[in-house]
The first five atom37 places (N, CA, C, CB, O) and aatype in JSON, in Angstrom:
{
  "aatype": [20, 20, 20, 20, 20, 20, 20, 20, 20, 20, 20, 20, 20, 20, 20, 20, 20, 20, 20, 20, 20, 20, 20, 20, 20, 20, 20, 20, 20, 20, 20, 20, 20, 20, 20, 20, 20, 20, 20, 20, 20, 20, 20, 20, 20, 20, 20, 20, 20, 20, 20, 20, 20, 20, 20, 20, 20, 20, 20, 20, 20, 20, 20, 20, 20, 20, 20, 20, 20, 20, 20, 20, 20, 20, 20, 20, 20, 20, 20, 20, 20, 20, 20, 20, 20, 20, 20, 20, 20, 20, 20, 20, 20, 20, 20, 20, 20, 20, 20, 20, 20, 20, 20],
  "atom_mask": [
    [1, 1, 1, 1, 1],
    [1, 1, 1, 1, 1],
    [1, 1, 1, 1, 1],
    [1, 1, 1, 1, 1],
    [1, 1, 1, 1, 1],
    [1, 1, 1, 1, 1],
    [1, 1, 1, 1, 1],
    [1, 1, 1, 1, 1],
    [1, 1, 1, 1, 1],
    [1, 1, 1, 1, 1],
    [1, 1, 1, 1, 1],
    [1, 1, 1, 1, 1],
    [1, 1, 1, 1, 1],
    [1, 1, 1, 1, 1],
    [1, 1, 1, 1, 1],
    [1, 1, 1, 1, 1],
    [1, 1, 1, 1, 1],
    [1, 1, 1, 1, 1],
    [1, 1, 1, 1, 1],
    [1, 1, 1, 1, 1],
    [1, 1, 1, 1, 1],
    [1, 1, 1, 1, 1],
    [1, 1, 1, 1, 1],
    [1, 1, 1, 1, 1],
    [1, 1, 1, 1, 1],
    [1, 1, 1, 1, 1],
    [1, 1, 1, 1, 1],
    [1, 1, 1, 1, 1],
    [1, 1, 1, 1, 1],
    [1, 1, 1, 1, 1],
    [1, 1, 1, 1, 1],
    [1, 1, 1, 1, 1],
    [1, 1, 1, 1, 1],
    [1, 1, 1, 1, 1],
    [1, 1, 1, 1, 1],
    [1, 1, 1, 1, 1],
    [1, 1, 1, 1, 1],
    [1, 1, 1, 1, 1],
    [1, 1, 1, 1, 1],
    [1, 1, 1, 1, 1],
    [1, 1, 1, 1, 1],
    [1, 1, 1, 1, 1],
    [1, 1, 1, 1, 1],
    [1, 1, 1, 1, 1],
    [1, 1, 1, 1, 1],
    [1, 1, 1, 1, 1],
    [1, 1, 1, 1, 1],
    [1, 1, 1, 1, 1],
    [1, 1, 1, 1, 1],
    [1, 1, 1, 1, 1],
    [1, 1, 1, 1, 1],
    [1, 1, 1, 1, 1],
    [1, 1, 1, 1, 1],
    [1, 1, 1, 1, 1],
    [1, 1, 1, 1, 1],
    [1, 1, 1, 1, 1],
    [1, 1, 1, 1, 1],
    [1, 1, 1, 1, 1],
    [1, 1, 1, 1, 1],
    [1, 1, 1, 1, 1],
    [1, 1, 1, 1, 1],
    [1, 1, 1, 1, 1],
    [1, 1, 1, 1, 1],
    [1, 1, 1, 1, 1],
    [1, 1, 1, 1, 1],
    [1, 1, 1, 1, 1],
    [1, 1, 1, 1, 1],
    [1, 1, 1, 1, 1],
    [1, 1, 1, 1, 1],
    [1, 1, 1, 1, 1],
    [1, 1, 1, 1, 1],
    [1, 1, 1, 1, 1],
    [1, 1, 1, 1, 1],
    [1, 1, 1, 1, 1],
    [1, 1, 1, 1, 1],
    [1, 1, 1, 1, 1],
    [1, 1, 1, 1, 1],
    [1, 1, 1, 1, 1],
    [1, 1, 1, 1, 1],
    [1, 1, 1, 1, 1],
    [1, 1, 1, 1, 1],
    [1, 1, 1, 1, 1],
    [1, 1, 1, 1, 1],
    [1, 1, 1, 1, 1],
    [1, 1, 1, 1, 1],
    [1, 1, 1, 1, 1],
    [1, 1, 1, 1, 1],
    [1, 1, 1, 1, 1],
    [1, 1, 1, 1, 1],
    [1, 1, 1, 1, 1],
    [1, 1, 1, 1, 1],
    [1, 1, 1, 1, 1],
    [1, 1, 1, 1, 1],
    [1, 1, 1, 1, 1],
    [1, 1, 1, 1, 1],
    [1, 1, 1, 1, 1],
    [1, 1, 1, 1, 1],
    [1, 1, 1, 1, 1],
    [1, 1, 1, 1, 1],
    [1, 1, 1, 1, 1],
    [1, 1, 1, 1, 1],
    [1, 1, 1, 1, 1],
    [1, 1, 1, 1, 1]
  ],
  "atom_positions": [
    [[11.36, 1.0, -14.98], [10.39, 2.06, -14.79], [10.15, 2.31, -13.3], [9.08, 1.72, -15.5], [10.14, 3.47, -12.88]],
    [[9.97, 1.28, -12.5], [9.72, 1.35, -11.06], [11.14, 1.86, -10.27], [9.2, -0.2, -10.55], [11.06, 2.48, -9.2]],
    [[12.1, 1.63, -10.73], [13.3, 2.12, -10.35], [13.22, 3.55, -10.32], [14.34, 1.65, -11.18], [13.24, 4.15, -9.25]],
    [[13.1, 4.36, -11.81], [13.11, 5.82, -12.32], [11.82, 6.69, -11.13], [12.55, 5.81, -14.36], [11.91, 7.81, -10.62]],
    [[10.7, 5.65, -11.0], [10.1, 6.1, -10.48], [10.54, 6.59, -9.03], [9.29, 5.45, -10.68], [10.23, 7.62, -8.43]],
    [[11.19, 5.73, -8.71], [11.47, 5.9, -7.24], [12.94, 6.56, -6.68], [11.35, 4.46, -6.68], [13.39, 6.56, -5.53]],
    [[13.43, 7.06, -7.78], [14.17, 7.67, -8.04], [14.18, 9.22, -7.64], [14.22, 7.35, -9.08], [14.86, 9.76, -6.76]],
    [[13.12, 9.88, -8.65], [12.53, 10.85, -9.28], [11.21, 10.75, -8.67], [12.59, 10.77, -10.74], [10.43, 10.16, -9.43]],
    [[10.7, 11.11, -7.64], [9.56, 11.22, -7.59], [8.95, 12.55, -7.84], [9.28, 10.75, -6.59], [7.78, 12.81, -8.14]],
    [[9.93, 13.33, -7.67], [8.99, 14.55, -7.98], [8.75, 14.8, -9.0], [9.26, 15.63, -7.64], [7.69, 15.36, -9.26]],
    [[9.72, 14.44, -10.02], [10.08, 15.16, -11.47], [8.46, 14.44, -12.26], [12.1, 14.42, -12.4], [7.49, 14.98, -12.79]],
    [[8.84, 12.93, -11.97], [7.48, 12.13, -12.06], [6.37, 12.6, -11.86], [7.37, 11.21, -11.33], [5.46, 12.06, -12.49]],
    [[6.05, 13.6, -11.05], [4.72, 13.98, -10.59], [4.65, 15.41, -10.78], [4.43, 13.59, -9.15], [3.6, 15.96, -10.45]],
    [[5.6, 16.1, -11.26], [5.64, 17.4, -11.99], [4.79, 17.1, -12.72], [6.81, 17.93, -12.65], [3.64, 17.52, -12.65]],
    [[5.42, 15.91, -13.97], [5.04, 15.91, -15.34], [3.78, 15.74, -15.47], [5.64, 15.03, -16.08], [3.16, 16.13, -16.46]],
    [[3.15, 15.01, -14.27], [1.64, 14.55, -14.55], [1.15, 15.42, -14.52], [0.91, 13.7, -13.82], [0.19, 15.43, -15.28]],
    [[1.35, 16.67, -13.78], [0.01, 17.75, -12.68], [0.61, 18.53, -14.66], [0.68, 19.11, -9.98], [-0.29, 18.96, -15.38]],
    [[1.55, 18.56, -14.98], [1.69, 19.3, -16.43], [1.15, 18.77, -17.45], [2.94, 19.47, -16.88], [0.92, 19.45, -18.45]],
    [[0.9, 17.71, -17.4], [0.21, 17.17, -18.74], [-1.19, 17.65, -18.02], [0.42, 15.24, -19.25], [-1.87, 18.42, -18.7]],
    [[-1.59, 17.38, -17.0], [-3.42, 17.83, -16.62], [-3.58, 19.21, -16.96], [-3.98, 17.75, -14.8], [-4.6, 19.58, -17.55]],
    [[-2.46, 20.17, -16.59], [-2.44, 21.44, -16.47], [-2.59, 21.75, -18.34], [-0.94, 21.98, -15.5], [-3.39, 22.61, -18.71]],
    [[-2.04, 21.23, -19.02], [-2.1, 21.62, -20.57], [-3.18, 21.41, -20.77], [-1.33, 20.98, -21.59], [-3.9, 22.32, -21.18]],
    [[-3.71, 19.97, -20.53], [-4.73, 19.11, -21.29], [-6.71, 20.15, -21.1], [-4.62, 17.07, -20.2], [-7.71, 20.32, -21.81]],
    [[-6.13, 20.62, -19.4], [-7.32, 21.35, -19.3], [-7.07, 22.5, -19.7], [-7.9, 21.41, -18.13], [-8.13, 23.0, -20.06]],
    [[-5.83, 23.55, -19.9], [-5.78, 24.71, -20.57], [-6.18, 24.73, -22.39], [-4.31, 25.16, -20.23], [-6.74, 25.67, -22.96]],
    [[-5.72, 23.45, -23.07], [-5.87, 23.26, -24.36], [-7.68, 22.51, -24.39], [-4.41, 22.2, -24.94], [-8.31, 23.06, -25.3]],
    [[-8.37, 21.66, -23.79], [-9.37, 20.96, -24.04], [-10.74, 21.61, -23.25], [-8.97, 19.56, -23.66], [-11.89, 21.87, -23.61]],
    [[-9.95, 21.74, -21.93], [-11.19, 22.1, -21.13], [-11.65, 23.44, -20.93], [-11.07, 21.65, -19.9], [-12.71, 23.49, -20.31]],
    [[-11.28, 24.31, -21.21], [-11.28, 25.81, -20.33], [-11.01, 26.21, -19.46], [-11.98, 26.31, -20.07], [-11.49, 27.3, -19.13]],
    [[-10.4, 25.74, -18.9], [-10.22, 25.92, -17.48], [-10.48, 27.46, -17.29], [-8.72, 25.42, -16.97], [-10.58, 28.28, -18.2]],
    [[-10.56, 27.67, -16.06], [-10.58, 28.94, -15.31], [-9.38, 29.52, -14.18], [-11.82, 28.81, -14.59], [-8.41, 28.78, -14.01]],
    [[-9.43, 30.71, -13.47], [-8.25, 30.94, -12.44], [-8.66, 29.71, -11.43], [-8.23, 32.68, -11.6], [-7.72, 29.33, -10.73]],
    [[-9.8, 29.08, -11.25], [-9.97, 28.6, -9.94], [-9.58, 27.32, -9.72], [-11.21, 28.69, -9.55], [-9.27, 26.83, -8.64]],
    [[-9.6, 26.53, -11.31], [-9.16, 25.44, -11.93], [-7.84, 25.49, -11.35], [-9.28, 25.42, -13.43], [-7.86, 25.33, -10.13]],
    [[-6.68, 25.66, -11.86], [-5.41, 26.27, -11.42], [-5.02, 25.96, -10.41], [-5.33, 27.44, -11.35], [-4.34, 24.98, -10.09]],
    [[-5.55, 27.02, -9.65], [-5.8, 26.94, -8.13], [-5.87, 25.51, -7.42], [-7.14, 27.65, -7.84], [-5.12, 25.02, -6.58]],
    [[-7.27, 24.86, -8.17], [-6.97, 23.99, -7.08], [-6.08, 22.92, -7.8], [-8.32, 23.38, -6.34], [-5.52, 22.24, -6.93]],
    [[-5.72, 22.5, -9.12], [-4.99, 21.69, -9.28], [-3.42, 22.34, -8.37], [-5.06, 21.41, -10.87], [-3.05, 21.54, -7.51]],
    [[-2.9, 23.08, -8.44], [-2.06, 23.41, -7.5], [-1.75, 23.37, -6.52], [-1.97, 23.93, -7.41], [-0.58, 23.32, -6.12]],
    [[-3.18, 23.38, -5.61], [-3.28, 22.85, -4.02], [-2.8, 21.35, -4.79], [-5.22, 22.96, -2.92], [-1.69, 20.85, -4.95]],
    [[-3.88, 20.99, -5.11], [-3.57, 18.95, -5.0], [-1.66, 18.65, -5.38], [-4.9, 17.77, -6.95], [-1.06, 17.75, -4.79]],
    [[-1.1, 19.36, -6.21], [-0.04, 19.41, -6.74], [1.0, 19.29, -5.07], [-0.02, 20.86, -7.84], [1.77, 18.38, -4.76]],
    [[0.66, 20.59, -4.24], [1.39, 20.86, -2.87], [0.76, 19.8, -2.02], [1.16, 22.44, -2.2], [1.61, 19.26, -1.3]],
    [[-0.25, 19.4, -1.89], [-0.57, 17.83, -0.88], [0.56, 16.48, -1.4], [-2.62, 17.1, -1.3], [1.35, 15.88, -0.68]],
    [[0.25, 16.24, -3.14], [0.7, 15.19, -3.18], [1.95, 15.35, -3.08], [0.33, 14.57, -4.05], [2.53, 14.28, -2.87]],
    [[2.65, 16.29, -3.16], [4.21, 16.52, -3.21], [4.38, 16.14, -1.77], [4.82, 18.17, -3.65], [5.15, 15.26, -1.39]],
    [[3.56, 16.92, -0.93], [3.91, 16.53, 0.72], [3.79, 15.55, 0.75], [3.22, 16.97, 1.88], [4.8, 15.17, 1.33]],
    [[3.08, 14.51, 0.45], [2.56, 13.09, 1.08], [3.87, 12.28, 0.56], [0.83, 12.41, 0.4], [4.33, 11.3, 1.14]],
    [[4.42, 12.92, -0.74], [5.6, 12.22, -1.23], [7.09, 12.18, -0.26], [5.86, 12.93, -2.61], [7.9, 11.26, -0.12]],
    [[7.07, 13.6, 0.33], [8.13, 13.98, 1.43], [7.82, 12.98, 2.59], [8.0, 15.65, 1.97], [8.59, 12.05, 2.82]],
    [[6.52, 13.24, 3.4], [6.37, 12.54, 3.96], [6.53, 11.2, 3.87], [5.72, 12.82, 4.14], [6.41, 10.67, 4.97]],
    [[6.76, 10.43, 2.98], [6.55, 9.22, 2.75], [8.73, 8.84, 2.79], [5.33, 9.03, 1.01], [9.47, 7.93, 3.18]],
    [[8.81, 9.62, 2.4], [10.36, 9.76, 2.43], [11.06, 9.47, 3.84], [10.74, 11.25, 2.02], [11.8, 8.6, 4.3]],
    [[10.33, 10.86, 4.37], [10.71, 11.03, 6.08], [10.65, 9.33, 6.9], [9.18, 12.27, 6.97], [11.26, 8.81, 7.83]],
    [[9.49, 8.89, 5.85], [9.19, 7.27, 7.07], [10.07, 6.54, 7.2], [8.16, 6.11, 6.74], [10.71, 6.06, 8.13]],
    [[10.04, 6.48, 5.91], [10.83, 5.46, 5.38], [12.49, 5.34, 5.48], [10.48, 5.51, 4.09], [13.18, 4.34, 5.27]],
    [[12.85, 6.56, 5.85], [14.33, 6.78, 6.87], [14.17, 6.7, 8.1], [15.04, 8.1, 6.84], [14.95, 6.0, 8.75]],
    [[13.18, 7.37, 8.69], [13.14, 6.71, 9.99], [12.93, 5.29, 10.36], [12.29, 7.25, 10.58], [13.55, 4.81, 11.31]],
    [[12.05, 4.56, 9.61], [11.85, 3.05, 9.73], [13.35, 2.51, 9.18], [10.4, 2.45, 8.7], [13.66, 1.42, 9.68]],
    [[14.13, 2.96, 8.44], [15.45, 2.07, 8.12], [16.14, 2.05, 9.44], [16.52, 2.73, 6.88], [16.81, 1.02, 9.55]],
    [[16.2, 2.73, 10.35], [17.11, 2.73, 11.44], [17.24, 1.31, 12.45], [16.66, 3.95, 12.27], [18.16, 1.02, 13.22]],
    [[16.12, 0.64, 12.18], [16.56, -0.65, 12.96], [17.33, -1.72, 13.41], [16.22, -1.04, 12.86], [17.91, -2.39, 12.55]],
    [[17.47, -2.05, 14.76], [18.77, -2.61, 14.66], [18.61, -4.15, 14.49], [19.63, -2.24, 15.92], [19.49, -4.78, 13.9]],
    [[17.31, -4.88, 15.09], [17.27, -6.13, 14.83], [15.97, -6.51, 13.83], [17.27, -6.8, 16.17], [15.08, -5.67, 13.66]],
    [[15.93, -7.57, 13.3], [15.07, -7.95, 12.32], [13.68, -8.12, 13.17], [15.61, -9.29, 11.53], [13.7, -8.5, 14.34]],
    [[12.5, -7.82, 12.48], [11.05, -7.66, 13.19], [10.82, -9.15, 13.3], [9.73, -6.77, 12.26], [10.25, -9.42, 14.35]],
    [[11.11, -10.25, 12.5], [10.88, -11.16, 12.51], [11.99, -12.81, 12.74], [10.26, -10.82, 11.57], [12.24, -13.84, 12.13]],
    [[12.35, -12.09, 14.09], [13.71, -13.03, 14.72], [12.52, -14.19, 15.32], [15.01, -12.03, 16.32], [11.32, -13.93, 15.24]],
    [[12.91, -15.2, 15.79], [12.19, -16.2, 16.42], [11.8, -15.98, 18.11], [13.05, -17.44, 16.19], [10.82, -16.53, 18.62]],
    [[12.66, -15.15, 18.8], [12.35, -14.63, 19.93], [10.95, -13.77, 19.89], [13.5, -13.89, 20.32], [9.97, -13.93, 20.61]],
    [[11.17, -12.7, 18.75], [10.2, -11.45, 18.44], [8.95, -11.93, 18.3], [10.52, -10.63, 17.16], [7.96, -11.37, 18.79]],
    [[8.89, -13.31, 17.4], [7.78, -14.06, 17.45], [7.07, -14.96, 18.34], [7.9, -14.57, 16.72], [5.88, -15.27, 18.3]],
    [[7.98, -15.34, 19.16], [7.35, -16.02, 20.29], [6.69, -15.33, 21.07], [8.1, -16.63, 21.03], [5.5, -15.57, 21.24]],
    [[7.33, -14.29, 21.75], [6.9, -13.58, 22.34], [5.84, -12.56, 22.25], [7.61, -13.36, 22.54], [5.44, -12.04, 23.29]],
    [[5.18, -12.09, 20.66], [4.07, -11.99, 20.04], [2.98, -12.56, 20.38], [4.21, -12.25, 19.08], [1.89, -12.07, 20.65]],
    [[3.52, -14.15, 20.34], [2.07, -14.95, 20.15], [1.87, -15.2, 21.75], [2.13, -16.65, 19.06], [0.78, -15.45, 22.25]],
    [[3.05, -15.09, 22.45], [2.57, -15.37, 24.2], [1.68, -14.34, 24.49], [3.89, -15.26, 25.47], [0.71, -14.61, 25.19]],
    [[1.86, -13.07, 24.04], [1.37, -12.28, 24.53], [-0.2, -11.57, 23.96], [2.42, -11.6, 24.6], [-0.82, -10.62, 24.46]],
    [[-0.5, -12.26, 22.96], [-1.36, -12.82, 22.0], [-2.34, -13.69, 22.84], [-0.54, -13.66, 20.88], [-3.3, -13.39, 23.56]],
    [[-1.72, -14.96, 22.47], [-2.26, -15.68, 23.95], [-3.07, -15.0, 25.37], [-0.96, -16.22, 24.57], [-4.25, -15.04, 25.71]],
    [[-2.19, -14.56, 25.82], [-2.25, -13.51, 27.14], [-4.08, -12.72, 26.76], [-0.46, -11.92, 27.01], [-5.16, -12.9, 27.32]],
    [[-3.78, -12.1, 25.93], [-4.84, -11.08, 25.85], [-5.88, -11.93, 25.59], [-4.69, -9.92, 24.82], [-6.91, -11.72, 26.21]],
    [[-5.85, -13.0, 24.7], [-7.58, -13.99, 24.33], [-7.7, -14.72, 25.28], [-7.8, -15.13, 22.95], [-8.77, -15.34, 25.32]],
    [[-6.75, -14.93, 26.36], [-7.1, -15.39, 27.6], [-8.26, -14.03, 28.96], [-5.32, -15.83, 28.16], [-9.21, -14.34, 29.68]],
    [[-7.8, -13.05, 28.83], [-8.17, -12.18, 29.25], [-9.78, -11.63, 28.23], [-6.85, -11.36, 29.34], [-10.56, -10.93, 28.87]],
    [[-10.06, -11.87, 27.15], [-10.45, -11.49, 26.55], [-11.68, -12.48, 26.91], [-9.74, -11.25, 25.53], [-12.68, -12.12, 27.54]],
    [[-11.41, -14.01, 26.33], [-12.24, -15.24, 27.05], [-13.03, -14.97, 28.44], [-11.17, -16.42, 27.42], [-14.23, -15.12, 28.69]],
    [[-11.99, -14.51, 29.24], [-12.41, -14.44, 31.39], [-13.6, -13.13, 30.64], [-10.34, -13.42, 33.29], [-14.76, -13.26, 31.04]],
    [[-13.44, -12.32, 29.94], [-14.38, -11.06, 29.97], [-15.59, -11.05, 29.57], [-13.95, -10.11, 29.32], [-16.57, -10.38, 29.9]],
    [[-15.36, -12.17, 28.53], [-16.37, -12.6, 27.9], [-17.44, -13.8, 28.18], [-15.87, -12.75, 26.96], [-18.41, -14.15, 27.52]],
    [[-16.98, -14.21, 29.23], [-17.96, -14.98, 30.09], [-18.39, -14.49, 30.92], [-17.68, -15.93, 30.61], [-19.41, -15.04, 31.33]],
    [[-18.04, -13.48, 31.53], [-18.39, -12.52, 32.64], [-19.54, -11.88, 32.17], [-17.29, -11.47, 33.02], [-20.53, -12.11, 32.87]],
    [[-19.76, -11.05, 31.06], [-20.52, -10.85, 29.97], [-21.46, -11.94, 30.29], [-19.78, -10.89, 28.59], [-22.33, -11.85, 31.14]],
    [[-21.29, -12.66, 29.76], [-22.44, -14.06, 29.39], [-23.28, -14.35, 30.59], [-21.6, -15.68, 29.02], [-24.51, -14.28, 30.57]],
    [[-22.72, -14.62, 31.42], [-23.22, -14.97, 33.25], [-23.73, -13.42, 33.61], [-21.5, -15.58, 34.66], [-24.58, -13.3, 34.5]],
    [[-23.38, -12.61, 33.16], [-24.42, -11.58, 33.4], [-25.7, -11.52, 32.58], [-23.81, -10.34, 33.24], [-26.76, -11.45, 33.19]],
    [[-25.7, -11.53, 31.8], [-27.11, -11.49, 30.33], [-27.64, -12.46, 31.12], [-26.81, -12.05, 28.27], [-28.65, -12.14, 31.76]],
    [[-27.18, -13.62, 31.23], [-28.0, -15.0, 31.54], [-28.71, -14.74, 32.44], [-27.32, -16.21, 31.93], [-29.92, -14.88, 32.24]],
    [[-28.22, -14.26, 33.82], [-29.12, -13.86, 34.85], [-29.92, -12.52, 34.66], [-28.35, -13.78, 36.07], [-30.9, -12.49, 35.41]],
    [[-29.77, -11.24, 33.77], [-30.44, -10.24, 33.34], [-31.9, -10.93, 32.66], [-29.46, -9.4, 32.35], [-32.97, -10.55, 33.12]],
    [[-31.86, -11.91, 31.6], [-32.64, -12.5, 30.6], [-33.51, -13.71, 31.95], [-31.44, -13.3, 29.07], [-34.7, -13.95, 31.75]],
    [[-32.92, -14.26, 33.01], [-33.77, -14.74, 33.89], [-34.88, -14.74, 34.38], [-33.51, -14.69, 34.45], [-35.92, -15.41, 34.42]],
    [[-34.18, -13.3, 34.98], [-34.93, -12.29, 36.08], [-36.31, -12.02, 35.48], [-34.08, -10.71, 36.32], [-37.11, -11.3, 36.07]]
  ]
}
């Protein structure tokens, strides 16, 4: 099922906005405005589906794995780096209040 799905996404999401589209023409009453906007939502989710397409080819293009042992080291150095910088800022902070709360 998750396969077909991902297959077919549109056909998949035809069928739904068509079963809503019956269910409120046969149950609910719908109106012209009804329609309308199930139709907008119909053209968003279709886009978000394209879009989601577009990413996901652009993200395949990579040439090395995100998670090599270099990629990671160098993460956490730089990780490091910033809560070191982050620490110096945050005492700076502190030694200021302290003498503000003095005074």
């Amino acid at each position: 099922m998750k396969r077909f799905l991902s297959q077919h996404p549109y056909a998949v999401t035809s069928v739904i906005f068509l079963i809503l589209l019956s269910f409120g023409f046969l149950h609910l009453n719908w109106r012209k405005d009804d329609y309308m906007f199930m139709l907008l939502l119909y053209f968003i989710v279709t886009l978000g589906i394209r879009l989601d397409d577009i990413s996901r080819q652009i993200g395949s293009g990579r040439e090395t794995p995100p998670e090599t042992d270099e990629n990671v080291l160098s993460a956490l150095k730089q990780i490091r780096l910033t809560l070191k910088e982050t620490n110096h800022q945050l005492k700076k902070i502190s030694r200021a209040l302290d003498k503000n709360s003095d005074a």
